[in-house]
PDB file of N, H, CA, C and O in Angstrom:
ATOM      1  N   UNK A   1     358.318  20.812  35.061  1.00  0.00           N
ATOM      2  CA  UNK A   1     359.710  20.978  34.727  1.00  0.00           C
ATOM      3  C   UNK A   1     359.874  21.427  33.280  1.00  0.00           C
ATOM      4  O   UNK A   1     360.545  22.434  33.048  1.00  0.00           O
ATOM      5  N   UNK A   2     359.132  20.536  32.002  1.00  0.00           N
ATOM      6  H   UNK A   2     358.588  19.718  32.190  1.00  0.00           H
ATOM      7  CA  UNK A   2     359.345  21.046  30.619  1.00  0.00           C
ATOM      8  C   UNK A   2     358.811  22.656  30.817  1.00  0.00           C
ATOM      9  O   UNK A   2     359.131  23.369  29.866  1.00  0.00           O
ATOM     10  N   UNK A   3     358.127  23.272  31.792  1.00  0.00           N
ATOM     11  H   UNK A   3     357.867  22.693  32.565  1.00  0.00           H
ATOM     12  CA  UNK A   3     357.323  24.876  31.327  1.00  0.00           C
ATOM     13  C   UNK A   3     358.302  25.223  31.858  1.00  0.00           C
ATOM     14  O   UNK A   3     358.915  26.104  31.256  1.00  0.00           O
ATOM     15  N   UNK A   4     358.774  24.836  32.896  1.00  0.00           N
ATOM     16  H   UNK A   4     358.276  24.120  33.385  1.00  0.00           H
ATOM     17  CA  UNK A   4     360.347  26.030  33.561  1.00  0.00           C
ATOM     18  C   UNK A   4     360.868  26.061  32.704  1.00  0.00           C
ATOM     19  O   UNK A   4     360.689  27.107  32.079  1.00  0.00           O
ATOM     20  N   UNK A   5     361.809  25.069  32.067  1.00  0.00           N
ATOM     21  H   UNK A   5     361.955  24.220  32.575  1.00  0.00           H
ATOM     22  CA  UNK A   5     362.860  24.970  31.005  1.00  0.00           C
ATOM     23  C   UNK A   5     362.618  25.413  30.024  1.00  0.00           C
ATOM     24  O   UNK A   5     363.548  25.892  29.375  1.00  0.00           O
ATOM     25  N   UNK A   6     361.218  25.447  29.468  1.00  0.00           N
ATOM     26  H   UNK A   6     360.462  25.057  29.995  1.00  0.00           H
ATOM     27  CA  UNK A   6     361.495  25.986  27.751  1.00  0.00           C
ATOM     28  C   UNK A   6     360.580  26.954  27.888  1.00  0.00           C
ATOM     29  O   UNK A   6     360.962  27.710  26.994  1.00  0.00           O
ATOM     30  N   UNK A   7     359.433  27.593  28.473  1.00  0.00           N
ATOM     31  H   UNK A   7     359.123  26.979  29.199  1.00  0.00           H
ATOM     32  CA  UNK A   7     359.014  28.497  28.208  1.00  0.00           C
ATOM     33  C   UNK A   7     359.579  29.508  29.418  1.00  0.00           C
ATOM     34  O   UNK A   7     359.141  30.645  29.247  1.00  0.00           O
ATOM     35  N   UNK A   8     360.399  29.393  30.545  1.00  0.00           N
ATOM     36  H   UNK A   8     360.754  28.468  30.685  1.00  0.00           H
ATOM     37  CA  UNK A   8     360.902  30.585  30.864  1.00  0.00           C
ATOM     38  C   UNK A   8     362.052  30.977  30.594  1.00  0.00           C
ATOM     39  O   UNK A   8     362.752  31.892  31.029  1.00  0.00           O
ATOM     40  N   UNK A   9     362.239  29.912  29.550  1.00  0.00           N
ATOM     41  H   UNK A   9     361.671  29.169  29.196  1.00  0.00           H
ATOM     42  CA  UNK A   9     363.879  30.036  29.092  1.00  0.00           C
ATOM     43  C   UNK A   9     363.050  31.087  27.581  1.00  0.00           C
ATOM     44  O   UNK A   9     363.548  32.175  27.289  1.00  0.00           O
ATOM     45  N   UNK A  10     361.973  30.612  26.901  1.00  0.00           N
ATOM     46  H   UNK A  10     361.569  29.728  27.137  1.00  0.00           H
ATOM     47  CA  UNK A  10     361.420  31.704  26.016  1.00  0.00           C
ATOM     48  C   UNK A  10     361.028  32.892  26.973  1.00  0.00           C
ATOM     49  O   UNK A  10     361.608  33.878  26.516  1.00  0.00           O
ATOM     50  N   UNK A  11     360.410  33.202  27.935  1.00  0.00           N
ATOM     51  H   UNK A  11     359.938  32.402  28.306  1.00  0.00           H
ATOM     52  CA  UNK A  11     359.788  34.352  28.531  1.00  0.00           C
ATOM     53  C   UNK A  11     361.410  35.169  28.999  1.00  0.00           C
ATOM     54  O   UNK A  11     361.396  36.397  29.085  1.00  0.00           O
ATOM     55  N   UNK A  12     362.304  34.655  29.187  1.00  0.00           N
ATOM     56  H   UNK A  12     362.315  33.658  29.117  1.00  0.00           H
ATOM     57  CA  UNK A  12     363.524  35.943  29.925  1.00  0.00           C
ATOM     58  C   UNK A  12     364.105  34.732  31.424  1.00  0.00           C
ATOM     59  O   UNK A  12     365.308  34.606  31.653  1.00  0.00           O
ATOM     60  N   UNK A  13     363.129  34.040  32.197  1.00  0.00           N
ATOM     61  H   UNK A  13     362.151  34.142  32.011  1.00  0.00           H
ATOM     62  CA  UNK A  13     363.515  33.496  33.454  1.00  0.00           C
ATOM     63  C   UNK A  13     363.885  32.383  33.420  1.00  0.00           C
ATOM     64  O   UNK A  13     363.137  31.455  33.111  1.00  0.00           O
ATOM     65  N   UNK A  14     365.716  32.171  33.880  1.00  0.00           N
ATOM     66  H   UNK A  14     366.324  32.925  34.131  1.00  0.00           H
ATOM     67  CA  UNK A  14     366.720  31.025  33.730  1.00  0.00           C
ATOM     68  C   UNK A  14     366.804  30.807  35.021  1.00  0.00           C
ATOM     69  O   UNK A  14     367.181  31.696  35.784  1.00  0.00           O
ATOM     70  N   UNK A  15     366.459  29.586  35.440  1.00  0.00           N
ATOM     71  H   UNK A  15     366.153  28.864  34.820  1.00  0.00           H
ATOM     72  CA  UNK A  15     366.932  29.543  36.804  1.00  0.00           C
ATOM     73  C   UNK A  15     368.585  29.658  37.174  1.00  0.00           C
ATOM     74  O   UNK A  15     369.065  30.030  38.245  1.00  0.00           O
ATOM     75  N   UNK A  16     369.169  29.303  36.179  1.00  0.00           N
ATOM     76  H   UNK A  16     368.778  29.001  35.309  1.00  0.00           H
ATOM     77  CA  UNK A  16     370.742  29.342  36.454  1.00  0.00           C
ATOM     78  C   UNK A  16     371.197  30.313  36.049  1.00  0.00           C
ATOM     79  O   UNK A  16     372.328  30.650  36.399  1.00  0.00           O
ATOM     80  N   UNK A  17     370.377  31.138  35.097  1.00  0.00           N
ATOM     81  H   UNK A  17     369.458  30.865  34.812  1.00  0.00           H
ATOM     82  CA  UNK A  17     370.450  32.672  35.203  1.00  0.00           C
ATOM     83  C   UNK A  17     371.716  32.741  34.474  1.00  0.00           C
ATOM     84  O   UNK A  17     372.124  33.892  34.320  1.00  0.00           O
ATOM     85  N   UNK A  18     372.618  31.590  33.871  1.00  0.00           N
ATOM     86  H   UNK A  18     372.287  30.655  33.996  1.00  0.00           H
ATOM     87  CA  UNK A  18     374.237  32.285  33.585  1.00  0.00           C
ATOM     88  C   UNK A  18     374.516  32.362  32.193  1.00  0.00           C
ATOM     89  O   UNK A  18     375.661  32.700  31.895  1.00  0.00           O
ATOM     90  N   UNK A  19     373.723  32.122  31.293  1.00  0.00           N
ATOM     91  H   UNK A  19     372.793  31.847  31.536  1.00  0.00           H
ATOM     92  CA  UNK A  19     374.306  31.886  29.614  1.00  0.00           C
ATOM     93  C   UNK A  19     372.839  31.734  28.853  1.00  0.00           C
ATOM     94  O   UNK A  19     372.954  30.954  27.907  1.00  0.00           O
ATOM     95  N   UNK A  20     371.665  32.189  28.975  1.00  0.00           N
ATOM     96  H   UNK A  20     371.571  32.823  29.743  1.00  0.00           H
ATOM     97  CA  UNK A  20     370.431  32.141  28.381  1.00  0.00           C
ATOM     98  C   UNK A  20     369.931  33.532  28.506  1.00  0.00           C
ATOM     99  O   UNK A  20     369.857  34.287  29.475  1.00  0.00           O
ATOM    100  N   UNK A  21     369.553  33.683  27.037  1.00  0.00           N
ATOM    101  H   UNK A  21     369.614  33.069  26.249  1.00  0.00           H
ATOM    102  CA  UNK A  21     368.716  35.084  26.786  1.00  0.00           C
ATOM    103  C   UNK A  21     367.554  34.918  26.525  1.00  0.00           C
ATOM    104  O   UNK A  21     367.012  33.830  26.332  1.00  0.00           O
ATOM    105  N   UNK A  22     366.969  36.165  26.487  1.00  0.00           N
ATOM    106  H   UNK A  22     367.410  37.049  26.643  1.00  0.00           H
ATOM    107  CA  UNK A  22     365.219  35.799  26.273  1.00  0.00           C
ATOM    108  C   UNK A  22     364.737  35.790  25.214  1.00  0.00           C
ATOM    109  O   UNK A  22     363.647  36.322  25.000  1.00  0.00           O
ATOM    110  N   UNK A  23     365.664  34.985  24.005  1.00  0.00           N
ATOM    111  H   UNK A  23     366.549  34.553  24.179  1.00  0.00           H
ATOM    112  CA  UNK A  23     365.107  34.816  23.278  1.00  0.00           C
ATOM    113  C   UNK A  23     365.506  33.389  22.670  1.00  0.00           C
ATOM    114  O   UNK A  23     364.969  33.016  21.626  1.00  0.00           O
ATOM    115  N   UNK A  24     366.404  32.632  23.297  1.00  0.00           N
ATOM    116  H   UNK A  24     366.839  32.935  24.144  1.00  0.00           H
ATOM    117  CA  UNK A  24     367.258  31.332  23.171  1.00  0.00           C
ATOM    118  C   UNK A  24     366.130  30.224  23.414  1.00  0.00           C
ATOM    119  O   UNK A  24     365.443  30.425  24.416  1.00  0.00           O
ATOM    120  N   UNK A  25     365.883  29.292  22.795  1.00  0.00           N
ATOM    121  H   UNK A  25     366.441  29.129  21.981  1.00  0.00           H
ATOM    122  CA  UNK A  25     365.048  28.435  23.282  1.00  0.00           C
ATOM    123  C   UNK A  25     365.774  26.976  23.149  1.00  0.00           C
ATOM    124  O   UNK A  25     366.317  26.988  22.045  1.00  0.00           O
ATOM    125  N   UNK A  26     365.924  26.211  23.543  1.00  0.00           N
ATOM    126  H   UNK A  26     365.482  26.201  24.440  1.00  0.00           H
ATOM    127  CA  UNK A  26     366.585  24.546  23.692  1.00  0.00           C
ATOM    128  C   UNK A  26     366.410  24.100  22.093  1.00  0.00           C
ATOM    129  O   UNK A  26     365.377  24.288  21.450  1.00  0.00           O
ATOM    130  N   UNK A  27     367.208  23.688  21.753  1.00  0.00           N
ATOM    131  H   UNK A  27     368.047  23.535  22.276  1.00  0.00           H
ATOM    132  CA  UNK A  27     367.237  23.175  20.434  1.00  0.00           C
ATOM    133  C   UNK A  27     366.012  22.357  20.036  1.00  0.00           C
ATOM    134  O   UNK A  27     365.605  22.664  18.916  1.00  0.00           O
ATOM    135  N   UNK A  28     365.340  21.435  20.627  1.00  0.00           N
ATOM    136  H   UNK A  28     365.671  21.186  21.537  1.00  0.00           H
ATOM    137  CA  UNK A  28     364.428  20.801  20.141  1.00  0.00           C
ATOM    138  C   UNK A  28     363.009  21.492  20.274  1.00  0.00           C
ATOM    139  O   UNK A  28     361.989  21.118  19.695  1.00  0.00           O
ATOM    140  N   UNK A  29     363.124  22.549  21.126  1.00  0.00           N
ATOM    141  H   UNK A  29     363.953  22.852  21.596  1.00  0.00           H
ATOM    142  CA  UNK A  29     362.108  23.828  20.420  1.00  0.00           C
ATOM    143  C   UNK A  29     362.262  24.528  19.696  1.00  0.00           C
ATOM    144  O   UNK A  29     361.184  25.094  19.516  1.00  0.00           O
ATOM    145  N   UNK A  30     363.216  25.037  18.883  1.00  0.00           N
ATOM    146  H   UNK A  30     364.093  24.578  19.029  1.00  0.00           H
ATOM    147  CA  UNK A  30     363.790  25.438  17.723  1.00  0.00           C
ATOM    148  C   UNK A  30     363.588  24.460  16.755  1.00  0.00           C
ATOM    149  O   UNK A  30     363.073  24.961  15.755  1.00  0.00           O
ATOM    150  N   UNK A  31     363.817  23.082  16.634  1.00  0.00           N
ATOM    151  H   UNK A  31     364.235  22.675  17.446  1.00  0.00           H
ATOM    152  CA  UNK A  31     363.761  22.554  15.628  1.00  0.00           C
ATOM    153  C   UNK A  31     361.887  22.307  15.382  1.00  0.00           C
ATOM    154  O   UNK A  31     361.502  21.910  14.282  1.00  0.00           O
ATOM    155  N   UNK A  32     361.007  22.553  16.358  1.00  0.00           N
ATOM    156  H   UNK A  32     361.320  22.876  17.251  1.00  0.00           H
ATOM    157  CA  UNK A  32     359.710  22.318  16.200  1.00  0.00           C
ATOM    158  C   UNK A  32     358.989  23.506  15.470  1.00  0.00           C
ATOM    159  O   UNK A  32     358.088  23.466  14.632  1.00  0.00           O
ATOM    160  N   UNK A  33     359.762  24.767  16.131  1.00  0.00           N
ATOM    161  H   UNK A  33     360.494  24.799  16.811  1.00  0.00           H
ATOM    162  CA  UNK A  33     359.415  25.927  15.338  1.00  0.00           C
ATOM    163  C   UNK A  33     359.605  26.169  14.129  1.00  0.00           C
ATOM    164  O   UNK A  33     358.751  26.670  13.397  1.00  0.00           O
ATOM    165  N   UNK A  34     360.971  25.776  13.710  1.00  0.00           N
ATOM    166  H   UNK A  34     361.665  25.369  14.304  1.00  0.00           H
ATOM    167  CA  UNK A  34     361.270  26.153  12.405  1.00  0.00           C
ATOM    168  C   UNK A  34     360.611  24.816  11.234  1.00  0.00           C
ATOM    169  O   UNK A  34     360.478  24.902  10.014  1.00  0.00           O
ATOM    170  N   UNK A  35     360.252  23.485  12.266  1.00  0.00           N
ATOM    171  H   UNK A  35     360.359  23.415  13.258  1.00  0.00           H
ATOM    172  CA  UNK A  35     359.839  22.344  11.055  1.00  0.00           C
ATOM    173  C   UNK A  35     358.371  22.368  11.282  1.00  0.00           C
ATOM    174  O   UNK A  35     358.116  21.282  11.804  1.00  0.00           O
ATOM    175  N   UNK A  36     357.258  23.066  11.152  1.00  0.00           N
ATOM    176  H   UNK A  36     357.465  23.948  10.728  1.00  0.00           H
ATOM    177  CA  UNK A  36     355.776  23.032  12.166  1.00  0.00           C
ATOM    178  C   UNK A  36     355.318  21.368  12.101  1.00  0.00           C
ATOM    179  O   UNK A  36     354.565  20.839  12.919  1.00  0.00           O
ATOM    180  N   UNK A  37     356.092  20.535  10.685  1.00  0.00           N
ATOM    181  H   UNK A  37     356.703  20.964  10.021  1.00  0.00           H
ATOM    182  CA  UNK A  37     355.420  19.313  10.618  1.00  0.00           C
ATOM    183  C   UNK A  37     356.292  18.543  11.775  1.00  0.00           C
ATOM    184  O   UNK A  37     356.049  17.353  11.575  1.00  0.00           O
ATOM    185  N   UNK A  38     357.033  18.627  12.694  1.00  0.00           N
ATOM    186  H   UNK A  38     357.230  19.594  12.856  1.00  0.00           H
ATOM    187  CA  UNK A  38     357.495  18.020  13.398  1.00  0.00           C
ATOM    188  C   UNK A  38     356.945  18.065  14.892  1.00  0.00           C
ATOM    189  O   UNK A  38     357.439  17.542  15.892  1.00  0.00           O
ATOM    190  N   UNK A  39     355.381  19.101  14.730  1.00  0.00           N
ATOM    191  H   UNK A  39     354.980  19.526  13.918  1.00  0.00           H
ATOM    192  CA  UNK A  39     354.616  19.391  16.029  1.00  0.00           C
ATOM    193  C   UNK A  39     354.078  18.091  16.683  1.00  0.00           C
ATOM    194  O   UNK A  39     354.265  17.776  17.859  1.00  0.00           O
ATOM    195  N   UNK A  40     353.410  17.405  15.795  1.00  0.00           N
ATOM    196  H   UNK A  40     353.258  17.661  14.840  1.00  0.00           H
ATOM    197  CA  UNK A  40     352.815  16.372  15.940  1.00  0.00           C
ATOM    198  C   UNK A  40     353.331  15.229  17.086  1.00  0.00           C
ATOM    199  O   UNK A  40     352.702  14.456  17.808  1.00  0.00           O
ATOM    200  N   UNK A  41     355.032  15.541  16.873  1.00  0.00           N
ATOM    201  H   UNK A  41     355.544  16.169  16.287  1.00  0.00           H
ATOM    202  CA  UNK A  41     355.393  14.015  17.337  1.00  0.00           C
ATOM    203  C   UNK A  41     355.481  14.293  18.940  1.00  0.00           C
ATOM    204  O   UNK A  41     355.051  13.453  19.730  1.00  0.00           O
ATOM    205  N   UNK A  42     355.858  15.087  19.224  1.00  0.00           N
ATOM    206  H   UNK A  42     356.208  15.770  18.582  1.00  0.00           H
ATOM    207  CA  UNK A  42     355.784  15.719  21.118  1.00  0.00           C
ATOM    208  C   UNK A  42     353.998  15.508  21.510  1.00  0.00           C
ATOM    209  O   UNK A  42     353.621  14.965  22.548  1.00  0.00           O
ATOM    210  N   UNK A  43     353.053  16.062  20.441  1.00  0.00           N
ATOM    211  H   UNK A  43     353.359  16.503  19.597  1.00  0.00           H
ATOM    212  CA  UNK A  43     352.190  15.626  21.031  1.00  0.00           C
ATOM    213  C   UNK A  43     351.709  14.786  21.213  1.00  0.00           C
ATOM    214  O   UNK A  43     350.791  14.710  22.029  1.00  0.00           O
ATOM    215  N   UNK A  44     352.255  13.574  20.346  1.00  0.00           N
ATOM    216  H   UNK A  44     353.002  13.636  19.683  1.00  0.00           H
ATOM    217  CA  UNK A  44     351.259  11.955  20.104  1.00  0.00           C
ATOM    218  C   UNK A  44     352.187  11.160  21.293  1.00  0.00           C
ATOM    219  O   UNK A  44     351.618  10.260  21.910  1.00  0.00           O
ATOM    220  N   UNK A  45     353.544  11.460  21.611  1.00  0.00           N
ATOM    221  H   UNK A  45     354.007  12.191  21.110  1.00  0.00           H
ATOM    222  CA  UNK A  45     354.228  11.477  22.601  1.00  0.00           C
ATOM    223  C   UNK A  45     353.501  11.176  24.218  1.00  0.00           C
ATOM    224  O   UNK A  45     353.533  10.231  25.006  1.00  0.00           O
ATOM    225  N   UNK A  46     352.768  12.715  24.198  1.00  0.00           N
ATOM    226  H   UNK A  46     352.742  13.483  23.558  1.00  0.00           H
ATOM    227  CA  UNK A  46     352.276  12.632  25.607  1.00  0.00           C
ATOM    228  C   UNK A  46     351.128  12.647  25.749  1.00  0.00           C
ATOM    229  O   UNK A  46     350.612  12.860  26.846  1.00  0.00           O
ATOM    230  N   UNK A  47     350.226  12.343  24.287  1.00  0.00           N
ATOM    231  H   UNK A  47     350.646  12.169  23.395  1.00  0.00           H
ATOM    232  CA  UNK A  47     348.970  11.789  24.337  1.00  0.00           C
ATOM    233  C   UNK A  47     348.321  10.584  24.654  1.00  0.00           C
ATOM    234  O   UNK A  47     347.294  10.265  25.253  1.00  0.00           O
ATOM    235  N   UNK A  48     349.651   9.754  23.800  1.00  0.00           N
ATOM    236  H   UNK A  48     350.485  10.013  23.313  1.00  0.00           H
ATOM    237  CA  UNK A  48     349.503   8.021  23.757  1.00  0.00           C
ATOM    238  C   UNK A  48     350.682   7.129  24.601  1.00  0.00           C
ATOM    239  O   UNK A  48     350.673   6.212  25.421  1.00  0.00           O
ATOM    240  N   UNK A  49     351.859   8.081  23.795  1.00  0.00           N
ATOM    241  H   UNK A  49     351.867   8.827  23.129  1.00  0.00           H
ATOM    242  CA  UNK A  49     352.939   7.204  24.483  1.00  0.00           C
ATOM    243  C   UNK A  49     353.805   7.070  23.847  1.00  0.00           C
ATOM    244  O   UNK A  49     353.422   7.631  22.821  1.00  0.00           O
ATOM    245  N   UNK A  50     355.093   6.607  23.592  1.00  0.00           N
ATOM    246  H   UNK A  50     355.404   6.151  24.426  1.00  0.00           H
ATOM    247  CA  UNK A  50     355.809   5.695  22.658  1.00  0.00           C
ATOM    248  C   UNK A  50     355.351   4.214  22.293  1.00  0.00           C
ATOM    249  O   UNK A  50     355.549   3.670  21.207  1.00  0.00           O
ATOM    250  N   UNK A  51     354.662   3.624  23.462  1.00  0.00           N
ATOM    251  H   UNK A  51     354.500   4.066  24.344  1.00  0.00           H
ATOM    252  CA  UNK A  51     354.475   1.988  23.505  1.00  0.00           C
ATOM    253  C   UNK A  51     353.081   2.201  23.977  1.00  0.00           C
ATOM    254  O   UNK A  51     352.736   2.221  25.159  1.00  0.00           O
ATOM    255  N   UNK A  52     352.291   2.365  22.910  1.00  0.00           N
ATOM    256  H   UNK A  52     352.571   2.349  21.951  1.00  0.00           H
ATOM    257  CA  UNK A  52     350.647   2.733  23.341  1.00  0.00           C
ATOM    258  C   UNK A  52     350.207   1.343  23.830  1.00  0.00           C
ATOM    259  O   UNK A  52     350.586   0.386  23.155  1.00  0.00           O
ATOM    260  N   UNK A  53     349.488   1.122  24.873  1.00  0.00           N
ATOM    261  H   UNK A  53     349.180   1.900  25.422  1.00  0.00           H
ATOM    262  CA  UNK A  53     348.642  -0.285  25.441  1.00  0.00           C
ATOM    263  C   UNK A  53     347.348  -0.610  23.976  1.00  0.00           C
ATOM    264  O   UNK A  53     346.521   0.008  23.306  1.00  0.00           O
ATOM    265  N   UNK A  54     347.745  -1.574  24.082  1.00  0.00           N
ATOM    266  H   UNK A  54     348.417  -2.076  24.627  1.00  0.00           H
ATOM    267  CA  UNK A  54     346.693  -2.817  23.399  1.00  0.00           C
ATOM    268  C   UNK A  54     345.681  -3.039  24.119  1.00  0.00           C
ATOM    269  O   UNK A  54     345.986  -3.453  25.238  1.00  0.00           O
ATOM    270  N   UNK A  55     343.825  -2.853  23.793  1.00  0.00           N
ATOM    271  H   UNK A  55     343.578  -2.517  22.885  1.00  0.00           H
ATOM    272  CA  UNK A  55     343.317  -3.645  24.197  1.00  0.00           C
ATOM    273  C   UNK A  55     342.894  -5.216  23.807  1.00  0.00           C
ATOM    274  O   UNK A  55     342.247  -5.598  22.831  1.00  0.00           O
ATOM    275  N   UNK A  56     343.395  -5.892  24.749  1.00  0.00           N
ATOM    276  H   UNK A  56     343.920  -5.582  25.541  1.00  0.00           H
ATOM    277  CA  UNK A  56     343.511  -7.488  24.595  1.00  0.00           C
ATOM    278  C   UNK A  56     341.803  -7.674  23.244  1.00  0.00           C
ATOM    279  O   UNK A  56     340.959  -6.849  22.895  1.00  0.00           O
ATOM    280  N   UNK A  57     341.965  -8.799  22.975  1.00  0.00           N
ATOM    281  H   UNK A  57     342.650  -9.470  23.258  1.00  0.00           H
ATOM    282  CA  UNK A  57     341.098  -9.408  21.949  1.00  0.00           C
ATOM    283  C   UNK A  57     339.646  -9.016  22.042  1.00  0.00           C
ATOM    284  O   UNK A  57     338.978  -8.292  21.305  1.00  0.00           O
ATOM    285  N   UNK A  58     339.280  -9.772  23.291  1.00  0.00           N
ATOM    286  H   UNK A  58     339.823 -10.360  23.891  1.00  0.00           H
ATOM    287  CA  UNK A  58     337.974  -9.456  23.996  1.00  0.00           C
ATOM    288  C   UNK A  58     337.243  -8.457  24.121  1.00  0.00           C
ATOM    289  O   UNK A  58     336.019  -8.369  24.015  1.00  0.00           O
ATOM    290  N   UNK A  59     338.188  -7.512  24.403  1.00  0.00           N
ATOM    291  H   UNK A  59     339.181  -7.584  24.489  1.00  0.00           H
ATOM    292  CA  UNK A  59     337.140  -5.947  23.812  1.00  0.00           C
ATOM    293  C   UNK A  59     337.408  -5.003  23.039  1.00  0.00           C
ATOM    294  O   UNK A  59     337.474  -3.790  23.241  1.00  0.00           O
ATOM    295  N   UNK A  60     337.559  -5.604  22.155  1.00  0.00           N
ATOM    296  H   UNK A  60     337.506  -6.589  21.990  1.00  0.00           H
ATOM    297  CA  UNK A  60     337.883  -5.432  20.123  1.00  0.00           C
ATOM    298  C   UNK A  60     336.630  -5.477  20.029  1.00  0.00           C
ATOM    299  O   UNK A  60     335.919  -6.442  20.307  1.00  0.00           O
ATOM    300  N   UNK A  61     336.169  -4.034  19.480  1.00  0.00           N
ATOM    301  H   UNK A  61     336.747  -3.249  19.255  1.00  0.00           H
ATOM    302  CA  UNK A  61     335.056  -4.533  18.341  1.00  0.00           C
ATOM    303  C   UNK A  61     335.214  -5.603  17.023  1.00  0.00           C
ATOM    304  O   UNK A  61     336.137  -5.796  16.232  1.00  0.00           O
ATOM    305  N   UNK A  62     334.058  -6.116  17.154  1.00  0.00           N
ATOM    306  H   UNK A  62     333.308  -5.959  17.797  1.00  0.00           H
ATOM    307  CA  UNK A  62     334.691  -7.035  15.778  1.00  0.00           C
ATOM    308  C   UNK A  62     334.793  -6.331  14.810  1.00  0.00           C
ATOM    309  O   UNK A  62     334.233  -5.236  14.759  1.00  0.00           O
ATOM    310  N   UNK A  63     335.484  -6.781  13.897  1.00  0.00           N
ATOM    311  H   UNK A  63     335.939  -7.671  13.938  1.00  0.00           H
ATOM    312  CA  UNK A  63     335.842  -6.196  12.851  1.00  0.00           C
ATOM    313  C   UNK A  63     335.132  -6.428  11.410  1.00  0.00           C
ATOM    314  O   UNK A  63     335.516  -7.465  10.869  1.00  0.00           O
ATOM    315  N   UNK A  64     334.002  -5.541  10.540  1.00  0.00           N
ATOM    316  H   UNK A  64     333.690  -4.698  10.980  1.00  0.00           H
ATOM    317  CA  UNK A  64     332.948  -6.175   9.290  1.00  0.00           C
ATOM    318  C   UNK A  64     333.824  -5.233   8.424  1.00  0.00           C
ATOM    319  O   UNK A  64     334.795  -4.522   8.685  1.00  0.00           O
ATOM    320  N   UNK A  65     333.079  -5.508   7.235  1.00  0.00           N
ATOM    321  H   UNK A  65     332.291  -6.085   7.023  1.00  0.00           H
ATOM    322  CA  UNK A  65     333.201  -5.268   6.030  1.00  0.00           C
ATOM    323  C   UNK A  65     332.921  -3.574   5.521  1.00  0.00           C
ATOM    324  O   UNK A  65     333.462  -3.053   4.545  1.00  0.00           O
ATOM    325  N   UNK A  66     331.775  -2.787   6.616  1.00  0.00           N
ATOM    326  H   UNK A  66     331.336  -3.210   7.409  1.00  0.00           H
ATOM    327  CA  UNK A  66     330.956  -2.202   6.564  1.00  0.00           C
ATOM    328  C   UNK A  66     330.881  -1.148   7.872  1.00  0.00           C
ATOM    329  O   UNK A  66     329.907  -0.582   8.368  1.00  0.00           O
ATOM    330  N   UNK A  67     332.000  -1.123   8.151  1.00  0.00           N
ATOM    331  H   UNK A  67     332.792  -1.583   7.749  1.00  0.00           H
ATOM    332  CA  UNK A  67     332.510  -0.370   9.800  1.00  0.00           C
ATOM    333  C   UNK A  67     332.579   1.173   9.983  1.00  0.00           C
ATOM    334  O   UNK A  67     332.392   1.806  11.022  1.00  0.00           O
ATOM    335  N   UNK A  68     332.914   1.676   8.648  1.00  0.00           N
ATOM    336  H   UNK A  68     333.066   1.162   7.804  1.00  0.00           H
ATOM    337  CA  UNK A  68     332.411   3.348   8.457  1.00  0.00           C
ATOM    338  C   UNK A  68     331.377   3.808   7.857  1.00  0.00           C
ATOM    339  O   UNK A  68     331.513   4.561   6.893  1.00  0.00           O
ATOM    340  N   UNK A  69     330.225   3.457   8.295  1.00  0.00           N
ATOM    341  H   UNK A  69     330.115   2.845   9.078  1.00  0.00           H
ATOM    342  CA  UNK A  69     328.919   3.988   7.514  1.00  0.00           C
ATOM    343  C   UNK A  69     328.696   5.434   7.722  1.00  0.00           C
ATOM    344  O   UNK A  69     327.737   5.993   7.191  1.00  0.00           O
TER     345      UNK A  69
END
């Protein structure tokens, strides 16, 4: 659904066909284009999540003094 909507709304193809040109893109692809530091957040989005899972205690590495050698 997001590739219909924003990249055939960038390529020319609207499904509703009534008020989009081929060069109009949805505002919050506009605002990603014009801010590039605002790329990040769509992707950590649908990488991790908003509410990324915890692994419980137990399979935590422990944690030393000496962990980036």
């Amino acid at each position: 659904m997001a590739h219909k909507v924003i990249l055939g709304r960038a390529l020319g193809f609207d499904p509703d066909a009534e008020h989009t040109s081929a060069t109009s893109l949805p505002l919050p692809a506009r605002l990603l284009e014009r801010f590039p530091a605002l790329r990040g957040i769509p992707a950590r989005l649908v990488g991790i999540g908003p509410l990324p899972e915890h692994a419980p205690e137990w399979a935590r590495r422990p944690r030393t003094l000496h962990a980036h050698r």
